[in-house]
N, C-alpha and C positions, 0 to 999 in steps of 0.2 A: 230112902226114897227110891222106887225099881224105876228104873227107864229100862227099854228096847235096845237093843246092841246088835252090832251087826258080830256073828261068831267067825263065820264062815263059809266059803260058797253054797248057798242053800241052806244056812242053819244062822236064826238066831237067836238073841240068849236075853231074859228078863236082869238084869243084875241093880244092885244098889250103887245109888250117886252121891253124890256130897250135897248136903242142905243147898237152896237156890232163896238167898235174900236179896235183898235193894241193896245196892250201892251208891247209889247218889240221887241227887233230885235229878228230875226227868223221865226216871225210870218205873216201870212196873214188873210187878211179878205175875204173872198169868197160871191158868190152872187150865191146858188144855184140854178142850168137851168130845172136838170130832177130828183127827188125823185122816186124810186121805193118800193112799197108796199114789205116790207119784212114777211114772215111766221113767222116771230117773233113778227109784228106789227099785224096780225089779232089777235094772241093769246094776245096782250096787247088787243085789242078794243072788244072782245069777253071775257073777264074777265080770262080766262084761265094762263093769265102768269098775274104778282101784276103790277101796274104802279100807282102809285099816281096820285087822279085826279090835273089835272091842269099842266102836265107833260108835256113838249112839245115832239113832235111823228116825226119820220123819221129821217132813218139812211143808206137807201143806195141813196147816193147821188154823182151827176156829176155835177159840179160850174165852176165858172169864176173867177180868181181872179181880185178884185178891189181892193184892198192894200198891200201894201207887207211893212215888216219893212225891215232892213237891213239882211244883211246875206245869203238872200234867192237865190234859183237857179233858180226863176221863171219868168216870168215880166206880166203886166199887161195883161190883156186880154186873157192869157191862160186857155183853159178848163181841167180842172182835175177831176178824180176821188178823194172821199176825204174818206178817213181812216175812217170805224164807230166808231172804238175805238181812244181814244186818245194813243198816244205811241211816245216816245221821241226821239226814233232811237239810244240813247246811252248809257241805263242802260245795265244791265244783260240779263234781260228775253228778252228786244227789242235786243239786239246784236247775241240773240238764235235765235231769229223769233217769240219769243213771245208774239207778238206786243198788243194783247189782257190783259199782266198781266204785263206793265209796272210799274215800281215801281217813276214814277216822279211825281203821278200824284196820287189821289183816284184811289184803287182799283177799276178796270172795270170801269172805267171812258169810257163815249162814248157820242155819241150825239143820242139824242130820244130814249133812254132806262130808263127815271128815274132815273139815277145815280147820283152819286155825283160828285161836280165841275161844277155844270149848264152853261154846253157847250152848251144848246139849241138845237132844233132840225132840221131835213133839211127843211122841210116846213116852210121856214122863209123866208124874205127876206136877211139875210145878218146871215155866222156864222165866230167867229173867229175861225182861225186852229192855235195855240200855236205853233208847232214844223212843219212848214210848210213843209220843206225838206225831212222829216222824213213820215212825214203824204199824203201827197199829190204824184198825179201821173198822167203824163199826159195822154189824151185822144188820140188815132191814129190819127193821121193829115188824115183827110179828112172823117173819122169814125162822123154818128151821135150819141148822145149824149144816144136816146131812141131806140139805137137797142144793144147800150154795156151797158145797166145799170144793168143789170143785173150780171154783171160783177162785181161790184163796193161789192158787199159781199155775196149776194146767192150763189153764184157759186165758193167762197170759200169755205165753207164748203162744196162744193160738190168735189172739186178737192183734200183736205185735206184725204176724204177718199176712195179716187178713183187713182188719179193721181199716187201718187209715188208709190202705191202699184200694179195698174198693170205694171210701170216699171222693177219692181226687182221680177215678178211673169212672167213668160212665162208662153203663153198660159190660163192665168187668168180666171177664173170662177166667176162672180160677180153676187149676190143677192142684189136686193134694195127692201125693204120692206117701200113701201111710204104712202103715205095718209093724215098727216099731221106729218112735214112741208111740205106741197103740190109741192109747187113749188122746194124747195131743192130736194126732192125725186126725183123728174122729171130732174131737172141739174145733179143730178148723176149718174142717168139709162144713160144721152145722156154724160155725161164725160167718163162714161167708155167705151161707143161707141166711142167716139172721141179718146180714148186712145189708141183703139186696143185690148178691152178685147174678149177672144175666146167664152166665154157663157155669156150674161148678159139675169137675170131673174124680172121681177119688179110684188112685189105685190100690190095690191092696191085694196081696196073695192067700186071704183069710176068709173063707165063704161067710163064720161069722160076722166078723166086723161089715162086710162089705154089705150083707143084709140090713146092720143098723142104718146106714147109709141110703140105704135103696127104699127102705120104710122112711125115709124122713125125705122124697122123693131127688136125692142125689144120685145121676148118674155114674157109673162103674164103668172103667174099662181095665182091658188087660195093657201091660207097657207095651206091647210090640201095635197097640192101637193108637198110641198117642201121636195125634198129629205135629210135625215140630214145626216151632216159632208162630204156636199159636195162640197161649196162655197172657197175660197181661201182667197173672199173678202165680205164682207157682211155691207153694210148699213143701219141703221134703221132711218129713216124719220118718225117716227110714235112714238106718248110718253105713251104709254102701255104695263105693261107687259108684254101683249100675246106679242106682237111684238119683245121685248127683248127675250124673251125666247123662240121664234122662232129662233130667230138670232144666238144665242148661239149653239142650237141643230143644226142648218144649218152648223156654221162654218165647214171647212176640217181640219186638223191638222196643224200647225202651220198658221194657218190663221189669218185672221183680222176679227176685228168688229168694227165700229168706228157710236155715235150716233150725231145723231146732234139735239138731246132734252131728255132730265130726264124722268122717268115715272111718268106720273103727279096720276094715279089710286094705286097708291102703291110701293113695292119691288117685284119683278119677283125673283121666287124661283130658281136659277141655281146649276147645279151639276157641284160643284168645281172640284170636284175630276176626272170627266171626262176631262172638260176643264184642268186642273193641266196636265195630261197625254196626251192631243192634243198638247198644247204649244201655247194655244189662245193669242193673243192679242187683248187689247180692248184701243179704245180711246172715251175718252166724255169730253165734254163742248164744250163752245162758239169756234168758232173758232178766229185763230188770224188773222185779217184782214190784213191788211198791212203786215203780214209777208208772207202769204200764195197767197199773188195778183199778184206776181210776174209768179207764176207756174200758175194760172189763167190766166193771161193774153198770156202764151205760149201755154194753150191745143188751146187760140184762136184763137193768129196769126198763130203756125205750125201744130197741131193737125183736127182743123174742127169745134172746139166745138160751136157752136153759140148757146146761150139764148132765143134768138129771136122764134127758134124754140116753144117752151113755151107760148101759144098766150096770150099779156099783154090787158088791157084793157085800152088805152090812153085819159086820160084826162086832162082839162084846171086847171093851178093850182087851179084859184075860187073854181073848185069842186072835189076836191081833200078832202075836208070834207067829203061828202055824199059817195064816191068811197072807202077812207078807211074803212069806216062799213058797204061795201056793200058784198055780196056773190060772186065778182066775183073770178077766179084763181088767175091773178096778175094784180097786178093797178099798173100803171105809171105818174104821173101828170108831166107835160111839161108847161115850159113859154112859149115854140116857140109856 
C-alpha cells in the first residue's frame, strides 16, 4: 500500500506501508478522497517545523468509510471528514473539547505530523480511525468533497480565534497579522468577515495574499500602520517576534490574542506590565480539531464562510508529491 513520506527538506518519497485493518469495535477503516496541503505541512517539507525523515505527510483529510467494526454510527460508503488529531471523545480533555490533548492515546497523537502511535498519514491509500464516533464527521449531502476541505482543520484554527470572540464582543475590531501560516491567516481575515466583525485589518508582506483579502473587501495595512491597543481581537499567522510583539502592542484592553504558531526566531520582548493592566488574553498552540469543527462547520452552513474563497491549487493524487514541495498557496490532491 504507497503512502506519502516526508524524505527530506524539499523532497518527498511515494513508499509502501504495512496492511491498515480494524482492531477492535469502535473503529473504521477509511479510504482517503481529498488531502489538503496544511501550513503546518509546508513548514514540515521546508525544514522549518522537525518531522522525521520517512514520516508519513497529510492531515487535513475527507475519506470514505470501507470498514467499520461494531459500535459505530456510520455505514459503508459515507464520506467524512477525519479528525487530524486522534481523540477518544471520552476522557477529560476530549469531554472539554480538547480534542487535540487526549489522554487515551500518545500525547498529540495525529495523523502526518510524526507523532507517536503511527496512525500514518492521509496520503495513503487506506487509515485506521480508532474512535470512529468520536473522530469522524460527516460531509453535507450533496457538498463536494474539494470545495469543504478546507474545512477539515485550517479553518479551525481560524474559527478558534475568531468565531466565539467576535460573538461575545459587539461591534468587534479584528487584526490578522498573516504571512505564514498563509492560508490560516487568510481563513481568518474571511471568518471574521463571515462573523460579522465591524473592522477587520490583515497584515501581510505578500501583494498576493493581500489582494485576496482586498477582493473579499478586507482592509490591508503595512505594520508600522497599526494603531496600538486598538484591536478587540488579534491573530497572528506569522512565527516572529516582530509579529508577536506587534500583536501585543495592537491588543485593546481586555482583548484577545490567539497564535496559531510559536516564534520560530526567538522570544518577543513584551511589556507585562502594560498587558497586566489591559486584562490581555492570549491563546497558543495547536488547535483542537474535532473539538473546535463543530463551530467550523456553523460559520459554514449559517455564517457565509467558505475556503474555497482561498484559491487551492488541484491535483491528481500521483502528483501530490511534486505539489507538496511546491511554492504554490494551497494544494489539494483529489482521487476524483
Amino acid at each position: 500500500m504507497p503512502h506519502l513520506v516526508f524524505a527530506e527538506r524539499g523532497r518527498l518519497e511515494w513508499r509502501d506501508s504495512l496492511p491498515v485493518a480494524l482492531q477492535g469495535d469502535g473503529e473504521a477503516v477509511v479510504r482517503p478522497l481529498v488531502v489538503g496541503r496544511c501550513d503546518l505541512d509546508v513548514a514540515f517539507v521546508n525544514g522549518l517545523m522537525r518531522l522525521p525523515p520517512g514520516s508519513p505527510i497529510g492531515h487535513e483529510i475527507i475519506a470514505e468509510v470501507v470498514e467499520l467494526g461494531a459500535d459505530t454510527k456510520f455505514k459503508l460508503g459515507d464520506r467524512v471528514f477525519v479528525s487530524a488529531q486522534i481523540s477518544c471523545g471520552e476522557c477529560g480533555p476530549c469531554m472539554r473539547g480538547a480534542t487535540g490533548r487526549c489522554t487515551s492515546v500518545p500525547f498529540g497523537a495525529s495523523y502526518g505530523m510524526g507523532r507517536e502511535g503511527d496512525f500514518g498519514g492521509g496520503l495513503s491509500d487506506r487509515l485506521r480511525v480508532p474512535y470512529a464516533n468520536a473522530m469522524l464527521t460527516p460531509v453535507p449531502f450533496g457538498a463536494h468533497p474539494t470545495n469543504l476541505i478546507g474545512l477539515a482543520d485550517m479553518a479551525t484554527d481560524a474559527w478558534r480565534g475568531i468565531g466565539p470572540h467576535v460573538a461575545r464582543i459587539p461591534e468587534a475590531r479584528v487584526l490578522v497579522i498573516g504571512g505564514m501560516p498563509a492560508v490560516i491567516g487568510l481563513f481568518a481575515a474571511l471568518m471574521a468577515k463571515a462573523c460579522g466583525a465591524a473592522v477587520i485589518h490583515y497584515v501581510d508582506d505578500q501583494i498576493a495574499r493581500r489582494e485576496i483579502a482586498l477582493r473579499e473587501g478586507i482592509g490591508c495595512l503595512q505594520f508600522e500602520d497599526v494603531e496600538p491597543a486598538t484591536y478587540d481581537i488579534v491573530f497572528v499567522a506569522h512565527p516572529s517576534k516582530r509579529a508577536l510583539e506587534s500583536a501585543f502592542a495592537a491588543v485593546a484592553p481586555a482583548g484577545q490574542v490567539t497564535s496559531a504558531a510559536p516564534c520560530i526566531d526567538g522570544s518577543p520582548i513584551l511589556d507585562t506590565a502594560a498587558l497586566y493592566h489591559r486584562g490581555v488574553a492570549w491563546e497558543i498552540g495547536r488547535p483542537d480539531c474535532r473539538g473546535l469543527h463543530d463551530g467550523t462547520m456553523h460559520a459554514w452552513s449559517c455564517c457565509g464562510f467558505d475556503p474555497g474563497i482561498v484559491p487551492a491549487t488541484l491535483v491528481s493524487w500521483e502528483d501530490a508529491r511534486d505539489a507538496w514541495a511546491s511554492d504554490a498557496l494551497y494544494v489539494v490532491a483529489s482521487r476524483d
